[in-house]
TIKE-466432 format. One line per 8 residues: number of its first residue (from 1); for each residue x, y, z of C-alpha. Coordinates in steps of 0.1 Angstrom, whole numbers, plus 5000, padded with zeros to 4 digits. Each point is the difference from the previous one (the first is absolute). Layout:
BEGIN
NUM = X/Y/Z | ...
END
This chain:
BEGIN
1 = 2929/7908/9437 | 4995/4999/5038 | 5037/5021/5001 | 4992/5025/4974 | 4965/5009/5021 | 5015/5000/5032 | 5030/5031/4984 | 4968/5020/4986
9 = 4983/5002/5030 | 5031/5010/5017 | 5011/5029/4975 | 4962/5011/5005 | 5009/5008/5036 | 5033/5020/4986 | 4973/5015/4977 | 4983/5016/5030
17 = 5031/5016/5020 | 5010/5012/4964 | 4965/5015/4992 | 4996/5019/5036 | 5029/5014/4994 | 4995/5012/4971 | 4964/5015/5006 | 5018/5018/5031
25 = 5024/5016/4977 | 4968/5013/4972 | 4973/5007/5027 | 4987/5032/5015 | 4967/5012/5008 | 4988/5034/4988 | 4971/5002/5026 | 5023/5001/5030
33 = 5016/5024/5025 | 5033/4984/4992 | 4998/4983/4964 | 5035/4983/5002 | 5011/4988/5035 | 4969/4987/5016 | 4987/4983/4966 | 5035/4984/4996
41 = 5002/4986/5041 | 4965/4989/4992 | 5011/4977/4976 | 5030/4987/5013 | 4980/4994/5038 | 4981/4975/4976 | 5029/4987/4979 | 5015/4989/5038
49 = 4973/4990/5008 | 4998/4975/4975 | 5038/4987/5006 | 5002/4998/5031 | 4982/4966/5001 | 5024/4986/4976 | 5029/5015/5017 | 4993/4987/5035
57 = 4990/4971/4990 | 5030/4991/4979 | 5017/5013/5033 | 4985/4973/5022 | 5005/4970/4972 | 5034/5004/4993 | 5021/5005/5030 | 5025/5034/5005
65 = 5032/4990/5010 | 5017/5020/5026 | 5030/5014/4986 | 4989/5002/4963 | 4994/5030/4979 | 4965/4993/5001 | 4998/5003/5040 | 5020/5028/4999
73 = 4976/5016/4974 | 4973/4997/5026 | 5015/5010/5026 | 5012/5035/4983 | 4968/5006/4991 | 4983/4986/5035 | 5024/5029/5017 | 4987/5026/4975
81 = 4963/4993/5008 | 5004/4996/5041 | 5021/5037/4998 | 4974/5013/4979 | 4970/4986/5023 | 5021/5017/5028 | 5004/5033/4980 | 4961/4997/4991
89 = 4986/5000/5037 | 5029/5028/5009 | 4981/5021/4975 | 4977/5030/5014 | 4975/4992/4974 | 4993/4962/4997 | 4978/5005/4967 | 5027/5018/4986
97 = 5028/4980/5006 | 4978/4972/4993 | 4986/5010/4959 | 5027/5025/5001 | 4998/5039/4992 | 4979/5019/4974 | 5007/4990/4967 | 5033/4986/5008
105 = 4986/4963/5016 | 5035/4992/5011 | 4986/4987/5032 | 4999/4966/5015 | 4979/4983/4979 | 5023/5009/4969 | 5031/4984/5013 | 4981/4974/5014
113 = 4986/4989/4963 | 5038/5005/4987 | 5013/4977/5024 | 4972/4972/4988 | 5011/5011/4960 | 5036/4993/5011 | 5000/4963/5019 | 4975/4990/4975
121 = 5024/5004/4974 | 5028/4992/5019 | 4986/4966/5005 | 4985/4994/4965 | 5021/5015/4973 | 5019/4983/4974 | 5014/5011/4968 | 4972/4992/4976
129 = 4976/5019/5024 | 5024/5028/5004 | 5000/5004/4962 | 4962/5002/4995 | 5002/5031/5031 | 5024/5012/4973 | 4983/4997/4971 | 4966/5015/5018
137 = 5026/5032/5005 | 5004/5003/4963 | 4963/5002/4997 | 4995/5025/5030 | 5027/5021/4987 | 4978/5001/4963 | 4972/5011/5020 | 5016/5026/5020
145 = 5017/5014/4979 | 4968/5002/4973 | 4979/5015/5031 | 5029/5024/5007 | 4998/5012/4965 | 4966/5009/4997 | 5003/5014/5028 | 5026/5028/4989
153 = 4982/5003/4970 | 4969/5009/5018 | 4979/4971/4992 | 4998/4984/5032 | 4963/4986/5005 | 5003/5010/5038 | 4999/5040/5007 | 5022/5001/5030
161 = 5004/5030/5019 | 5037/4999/5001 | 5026/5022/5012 | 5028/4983/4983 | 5013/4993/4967 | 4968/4983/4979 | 5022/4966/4997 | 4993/4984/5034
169 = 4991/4963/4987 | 4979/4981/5025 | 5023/5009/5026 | 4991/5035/5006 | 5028/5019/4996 | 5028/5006/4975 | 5029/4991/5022 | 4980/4969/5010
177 = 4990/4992/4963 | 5033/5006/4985 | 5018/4976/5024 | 4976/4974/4993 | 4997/5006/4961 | 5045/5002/5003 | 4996/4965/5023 | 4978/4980/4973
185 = 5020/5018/4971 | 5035/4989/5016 | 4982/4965/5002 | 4990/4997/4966 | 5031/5011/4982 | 5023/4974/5016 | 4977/4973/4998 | 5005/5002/4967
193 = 5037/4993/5003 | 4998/4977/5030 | 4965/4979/4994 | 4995/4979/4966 | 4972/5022/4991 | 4981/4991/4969 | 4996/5026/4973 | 4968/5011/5013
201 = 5011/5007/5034 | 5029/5017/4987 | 4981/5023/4979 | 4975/5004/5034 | 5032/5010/5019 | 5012/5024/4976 | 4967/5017/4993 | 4995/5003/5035
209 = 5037/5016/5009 | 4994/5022/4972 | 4968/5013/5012 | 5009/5002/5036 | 5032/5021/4991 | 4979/5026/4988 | 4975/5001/5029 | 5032/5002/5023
217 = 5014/5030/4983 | 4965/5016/4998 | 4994/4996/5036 | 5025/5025/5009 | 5016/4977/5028 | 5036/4988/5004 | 4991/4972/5019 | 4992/4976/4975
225 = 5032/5008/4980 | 5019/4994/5031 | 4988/4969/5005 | 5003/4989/4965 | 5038/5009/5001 | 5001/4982/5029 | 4989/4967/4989 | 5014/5003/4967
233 = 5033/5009/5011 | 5003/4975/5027 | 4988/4967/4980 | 5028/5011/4975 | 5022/5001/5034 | 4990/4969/5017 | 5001/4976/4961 | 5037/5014/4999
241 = 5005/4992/5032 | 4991/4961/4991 | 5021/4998/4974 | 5032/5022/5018 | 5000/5011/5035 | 5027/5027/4994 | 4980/5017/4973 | 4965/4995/5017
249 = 5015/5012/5036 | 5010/5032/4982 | 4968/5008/4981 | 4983/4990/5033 | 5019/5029/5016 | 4996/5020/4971 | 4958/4997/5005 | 5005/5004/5036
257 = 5020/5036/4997 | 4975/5011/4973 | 4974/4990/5021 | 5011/5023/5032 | 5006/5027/4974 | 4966/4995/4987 | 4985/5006/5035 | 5023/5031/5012
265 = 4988/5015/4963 | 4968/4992/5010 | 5005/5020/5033 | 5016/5031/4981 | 5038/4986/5008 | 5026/4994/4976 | 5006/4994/4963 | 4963/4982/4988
273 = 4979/5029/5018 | 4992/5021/4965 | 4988/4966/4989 | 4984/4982/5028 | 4988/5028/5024 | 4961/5011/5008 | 4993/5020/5025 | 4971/4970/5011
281 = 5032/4980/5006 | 5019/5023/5014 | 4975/5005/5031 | 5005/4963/5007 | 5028/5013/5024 | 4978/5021/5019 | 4975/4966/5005 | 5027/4977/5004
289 = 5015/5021/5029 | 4967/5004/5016 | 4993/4958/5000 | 5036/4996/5018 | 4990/5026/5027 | 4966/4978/5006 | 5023/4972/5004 | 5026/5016/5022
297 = 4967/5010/5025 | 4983/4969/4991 | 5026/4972/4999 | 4980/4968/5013 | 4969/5005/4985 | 5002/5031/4973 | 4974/5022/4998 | 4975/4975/4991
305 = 4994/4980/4964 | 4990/5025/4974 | 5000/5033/5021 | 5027/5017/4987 | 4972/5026/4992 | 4991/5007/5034 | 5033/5009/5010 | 5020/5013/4973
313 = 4988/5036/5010 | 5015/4998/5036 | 5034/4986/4985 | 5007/5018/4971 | 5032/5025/4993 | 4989/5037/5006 | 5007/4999/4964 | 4978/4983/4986
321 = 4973/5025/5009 | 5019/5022/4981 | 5002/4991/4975 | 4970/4981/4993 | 4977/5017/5019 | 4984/4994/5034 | 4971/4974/4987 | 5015/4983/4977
329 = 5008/4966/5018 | 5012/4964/4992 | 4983/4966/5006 | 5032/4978/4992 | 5041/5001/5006 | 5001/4994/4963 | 5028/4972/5007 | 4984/4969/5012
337 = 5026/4992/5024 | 4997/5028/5017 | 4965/5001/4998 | 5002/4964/5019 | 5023/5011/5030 | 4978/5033/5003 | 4966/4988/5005 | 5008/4962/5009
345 = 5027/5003/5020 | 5035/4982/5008 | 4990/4965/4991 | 4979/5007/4973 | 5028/5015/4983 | 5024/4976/5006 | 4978/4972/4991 | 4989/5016/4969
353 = 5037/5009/4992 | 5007/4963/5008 | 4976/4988/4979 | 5013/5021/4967 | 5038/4988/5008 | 4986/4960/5003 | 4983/5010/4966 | 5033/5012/4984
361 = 5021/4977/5013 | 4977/4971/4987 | 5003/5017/4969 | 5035/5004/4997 | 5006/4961/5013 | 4970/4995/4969 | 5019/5013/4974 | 5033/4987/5011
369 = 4988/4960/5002 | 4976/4997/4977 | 5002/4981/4969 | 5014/5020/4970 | 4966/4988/4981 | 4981/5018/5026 | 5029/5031/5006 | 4981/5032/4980
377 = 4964/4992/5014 | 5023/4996/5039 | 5012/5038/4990 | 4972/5014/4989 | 4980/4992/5029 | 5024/5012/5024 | 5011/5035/4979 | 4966/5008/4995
385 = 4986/4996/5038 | 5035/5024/5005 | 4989/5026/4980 | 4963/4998/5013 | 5015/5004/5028 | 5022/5026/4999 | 4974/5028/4991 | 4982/4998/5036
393 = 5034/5014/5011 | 4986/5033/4985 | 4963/4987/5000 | 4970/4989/5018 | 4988/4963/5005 | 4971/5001/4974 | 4984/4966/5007 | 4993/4993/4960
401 = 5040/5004/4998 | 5006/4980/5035 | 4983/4973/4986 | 5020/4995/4974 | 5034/5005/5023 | 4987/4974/5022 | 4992/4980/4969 | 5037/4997/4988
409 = 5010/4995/5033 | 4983/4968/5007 | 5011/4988/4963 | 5035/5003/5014 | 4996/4984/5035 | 4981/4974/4980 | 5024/4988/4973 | 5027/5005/5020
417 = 4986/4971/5018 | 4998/4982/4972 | 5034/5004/4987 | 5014/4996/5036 | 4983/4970/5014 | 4972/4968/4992 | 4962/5014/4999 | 4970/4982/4993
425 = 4968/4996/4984 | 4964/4995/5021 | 4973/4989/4969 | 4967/4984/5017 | 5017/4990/5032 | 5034/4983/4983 | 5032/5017/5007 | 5023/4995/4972
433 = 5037/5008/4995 | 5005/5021/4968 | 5024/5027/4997 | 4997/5004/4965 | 4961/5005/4998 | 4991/5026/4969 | 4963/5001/5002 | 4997/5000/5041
441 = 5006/5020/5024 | 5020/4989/5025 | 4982/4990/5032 | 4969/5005/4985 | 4966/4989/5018 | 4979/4984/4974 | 4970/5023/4997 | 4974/4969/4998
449 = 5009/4994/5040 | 4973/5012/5025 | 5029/5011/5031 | 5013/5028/4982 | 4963/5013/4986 | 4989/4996/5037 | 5028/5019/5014 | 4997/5031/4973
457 = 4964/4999/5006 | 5004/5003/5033 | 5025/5029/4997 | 4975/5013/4973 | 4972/5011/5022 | 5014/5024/5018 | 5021/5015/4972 | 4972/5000/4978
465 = 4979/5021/5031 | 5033/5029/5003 | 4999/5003/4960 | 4962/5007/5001 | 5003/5024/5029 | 5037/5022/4987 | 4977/5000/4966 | 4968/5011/5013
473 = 5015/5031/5017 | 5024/5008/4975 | 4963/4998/4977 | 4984/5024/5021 | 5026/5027/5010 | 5003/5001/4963 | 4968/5014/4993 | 4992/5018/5029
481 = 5010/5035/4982 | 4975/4991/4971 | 4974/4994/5024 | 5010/5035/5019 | 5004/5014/4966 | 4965/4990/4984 | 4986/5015/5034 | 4988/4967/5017
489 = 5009/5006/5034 | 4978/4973/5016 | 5023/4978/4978 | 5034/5016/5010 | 4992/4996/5037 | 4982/4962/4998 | 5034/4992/4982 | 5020/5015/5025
497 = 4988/4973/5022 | 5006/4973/4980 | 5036/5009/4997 | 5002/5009/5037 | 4988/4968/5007 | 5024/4978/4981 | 5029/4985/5020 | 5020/4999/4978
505 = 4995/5037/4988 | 5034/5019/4992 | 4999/5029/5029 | 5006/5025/4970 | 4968/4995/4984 | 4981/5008/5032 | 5014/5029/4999 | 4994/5007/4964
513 = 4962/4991/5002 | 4999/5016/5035 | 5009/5031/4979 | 4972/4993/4975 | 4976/4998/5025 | 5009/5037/5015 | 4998/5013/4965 | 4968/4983/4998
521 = 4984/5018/5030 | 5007/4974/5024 | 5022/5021/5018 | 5000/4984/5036 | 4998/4971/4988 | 5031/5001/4976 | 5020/5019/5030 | 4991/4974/5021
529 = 5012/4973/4979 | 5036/5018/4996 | 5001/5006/5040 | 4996/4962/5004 | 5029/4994/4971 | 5025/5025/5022 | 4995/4985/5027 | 5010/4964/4984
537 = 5026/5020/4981 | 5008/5026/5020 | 5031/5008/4980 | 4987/5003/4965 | 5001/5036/4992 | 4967/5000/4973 | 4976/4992/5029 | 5019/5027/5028
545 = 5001/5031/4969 | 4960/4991/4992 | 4996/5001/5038 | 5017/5032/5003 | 4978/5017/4976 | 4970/4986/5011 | 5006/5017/5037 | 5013/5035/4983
553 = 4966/4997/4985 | 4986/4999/5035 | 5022/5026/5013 | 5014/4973/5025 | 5035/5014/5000 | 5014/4981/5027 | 4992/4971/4989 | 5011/5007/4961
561 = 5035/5011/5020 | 5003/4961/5018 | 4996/4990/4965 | 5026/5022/4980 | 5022/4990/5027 | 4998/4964/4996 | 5007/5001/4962 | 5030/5020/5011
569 = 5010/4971/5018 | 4995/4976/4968 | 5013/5027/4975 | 5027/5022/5016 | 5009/5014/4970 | 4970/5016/4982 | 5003/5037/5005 | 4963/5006/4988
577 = 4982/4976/5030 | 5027/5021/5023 | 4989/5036/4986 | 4960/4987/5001 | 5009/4992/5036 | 5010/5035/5007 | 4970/5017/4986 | 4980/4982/5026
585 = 5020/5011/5034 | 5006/5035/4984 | 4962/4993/4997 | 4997/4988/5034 | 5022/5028/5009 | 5029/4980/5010 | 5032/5023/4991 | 5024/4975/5016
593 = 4990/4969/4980 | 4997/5025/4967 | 5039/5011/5006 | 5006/4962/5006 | 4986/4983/4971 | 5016/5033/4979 | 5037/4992/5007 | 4994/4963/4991
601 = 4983/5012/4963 | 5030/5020/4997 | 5023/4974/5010 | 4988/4972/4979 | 4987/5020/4967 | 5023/5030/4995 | 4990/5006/4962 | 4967/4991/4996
609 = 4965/5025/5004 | 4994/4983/5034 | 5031/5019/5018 | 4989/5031/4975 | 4962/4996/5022 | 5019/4994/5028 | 5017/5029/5003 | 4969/5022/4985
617 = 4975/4988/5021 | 5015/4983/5031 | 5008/5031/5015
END
């Protein structure tokens, strides 16, 4: 009896890693600035917080051996953290690198919680645990996909105001929705083959791929399909493989050429382009080619942790303007290794890319020494976290799908272990050898012991204090407009403070509610919010382009002149700042500047209205 409490009590503290995940994945938050991204870090600040007791605890119990794959787990991820601290405090705006940028959160704090995701899992997994996190994908890809489908038939309970395609999940966005729904989807439909499902699970799987096949297709976006072919297509690859190298080598070469097809179609190249090409994928080159310039100026310490933003303008091709207009910008490489060397640097790309090659060569060593009882869950694992993978070489690192990459990685690390070496067991203080454990994590710290409560608690407290705080502004930039719109202006501006106020306030949102405040007849006071934001963030072009109309409307032309120039500096390419630059000397009656700034218009935007202007009226 005493045995058969003591395994409940443990798969109860399985039950909670498996439930925050899963309440990560469903949540959002209608009443926010950002509904997804800050809702979602939120949560998983929390979930850490709550493993992190168990995890260094189990740490301190059970010894690391120098030279094992457990030490050499830690110290993969010890380098990521250090480069990213060092990338962090190289970063012009510490609150920004810190909670990372405006509705993107891939800041600091995200990695940070991915890092605490991965060695927990790392250290804890076994195969029984790794197939309820498989089976709670079944049921996530159900709910998805069911969400996703009301969606596109216009039933959704939420009325977002949405730009995209209606089918964006709890995720935000179709590209981001589909890849999840295609990740879940892939999961279900070969745990049916690999897992011994009962019926009822098999008819949840099948319901749920059927469902999410549809949503996929609805949302418009290739991604998801991609990554289903992906996974699909390598799993059949890697189980021929185990049963004949020859054969498996050359469908594994086969996936690998279709694959590089897949992305040059994607980029408008070669056979797959009338199938595979959007023109939203296609201007991944033009980001892509900006984050490798960052890097080339920025090589020790990028351009700081989520700030591709900030200085996409002043690297971008003269094309890109072009083509897409002068204001239309980007917050994000859209490849997430790029994004890593761009904004963190040298050795925050090499750790991370460190990191993912440990990952998949734990995976491969996985699949290639595990028992044949345990061969198709090895391969799934591994071939999904691939193909999870593999969009954010075209994609953005949405934390509700980093989660999940980080996930599968841990899962690999962790039975890899297994597989490869003697673990153990810590139940109420005994350490016990068992390899074979089916209800137990492995290296699991009873929850009935007070170290690892005290040591989450501890951690707790100032988690909990952040999570208030990111909420409680995201709260109240969210309805500042209704305030400004029902005509409380006392209220705008009294909320203004509170946000100004907040620590841990994104810099963006001042300047939103700053506006709000102008609009609501607070106008020195709104302009002097923005003048204190420039001269944090001197580079960000909102605040300098506010500033500039704000002295045209005070006939200060000098000054508006200094500040045309500077986002000249920041943006050489946008023809319509230049031409706005000559009206003021022509203005200020400075011919030679006029003549100047005309020639570069005419160099840099030949076929556009601006060098039509140019040549009219700068004269």
């Amino acid at each position: 009896m005493k045995k058969k409490t003591k395994v409940n009590k443990a798969s109860s503290g399985s039950a909670i890693l498996i439930f925050g995940l899963s309440l990560v994945t469903i949540y959002f938050k209608q009443n926010s600035a950002d509904p997804f991204n800050t809702p979602k870090l939120s949560l998983i600040l929390i979930l850490c917080g709550l493993l992190i007791g168990p995890l260094i605890y189990s740490y301190y119990k059970l010894n690391v051996k120098k030279n094992s794959l457990e030490f050499i787990t830690i110290l993969f991820s010890t380098i990521f953290i250090i480069s990213l601290t060092y990338a962090l405090f190289n970063t012009d705006v510490l609150i920004r690198g810190f909670i990372g940028d405006t509705q993107r959160r891939n800041g600091f704090l995200h990695y940070l919680t991915m890092m605490v995701i991965f060695l927990f899992l790392a250290r804890n997994i076994n195969f029984e645990f790794a197939k309820k996190i498989i089976k709670t994908c079944i049921w996530l890809c159900l709910i998805l996909g069911f969400y996703g489908l009301l969606q596109i038939s216009g039933r959704d309970f939420v009325d977002w105001v949405n730009p995209y395609n209606s089918m964006i999940s709890t995720m935000g966005n179709p590209n981001f929705a589909s890849s999840m729904l295609a990740f879940f989807l892939s999961i279900a439909v070969i745990s049916i083959y690999v897992l011994n499902l009962s019926l009822f699970y098999k008819f949840i799987a099948l319901l749920s791929s059927a469902i999410s096949v549809i949503a996929i297709i609805k949302s418009g976006s290739r991604q998801g399909l991609i990554v289903i072919a992906i996974v699909i297509s390598l799993f059949i690859s890697i189980s021929i493989m185990t049963k004949s190298k020859k054969y498996g080598i050359l469908a594994i070469g086969i996936n690998i050429i279709l694959f590089i097809f897949g992305i040059l179609g994607m980029l408008q190249i070669g056979p797959l382009q009338g199938f595979l090409y959007k023109d939203s994928v296609s201007v991944r080159g033009y980001y892509w080619r900006a984050g490798i310039e960052m890097f080339r100026h920025n090589v020790l310490t990028g351009v700081g942790l989520d700030s591709y933003l900030t200085y996409f303008s002043q690297y971008r091709e003269s094309g890109y303007p072009k083509n897409y207009g002068f204001e239309i910008s980007s917050s994000n490489a859209h490849n997430t290794v790029i994004q890593m060397f761009s904004t963190g640097g040298i050795f925050v790309g090499l750790s991370y890319l460190a990191l993912l090659t440990y990952v998949l060569f734990c995976g491969f060593r996985l699949v290639h020494k595990v028992d044949k009882q345990y061969k198709g869950i090895s391969t799934l694992l591994v071939t999904a976290w691939i193909g999870l993978e593999s969009q954010s070489i075209i994609s953005i690192d949405f934390i509700g799908l980093s989660l999940w990459t980080w996930v599968f990685a841990g899962m690999i690390v962790g039975l890899y272990g297994v597989v490869d070496s003697e673990r153990k067991l810590i139940i109420n203080e005994r350490v016990i050898d068992n390899l074979n454990s089916k209800k137990l994590p492995l290296n699991y710290v009873s929850t009935n012991y007070i170290f690892p409560r005290i040591i989450s608690g501890i951690f707790l407290v100032p988690i909990v204090l952040v999570v208030v705080l990111l909420n409680r502004v995201e709260e109240q930039t969210f309805i500042s407009p209704a305030l400004l719109n029902s005509n409380q202006k006392d209220l705008v501006a009294s909320n203004s403070e509170k946000i100004i106020n907040n620590p841990l306030a994104d810099p963006y949102y001042k300047f939103k509610v700053a506006l709000n405040v102008i609009d609501a007849g607070y106008f020195e006071k709104g302009v002097g919010i923005i003048r204190k934001l420039s001269e944090e963030d001197p580079r960000q072009l909102d605040y300098l382009k506010l500033l500039v109309r704000v002295e045209m409307t005070r006939n200060n032309l000098n000054k508006a002149a200094m500040l045309r120039e500077s986002i000249a500096k920041l943006d050489p390419w946008n023809a319509q700042n230049y031409f706005e630059l000559a009206l003021i000397y022509k203005s200020l009656g400075n011919d030679m500047q006029v003549q100047k700034i005309r020639d570069i218009i005419l160099k840099i935007n030949t076929s556009t209205a601006y060098s039509n202007q140019a040549k009219l009226e700068l004269n």
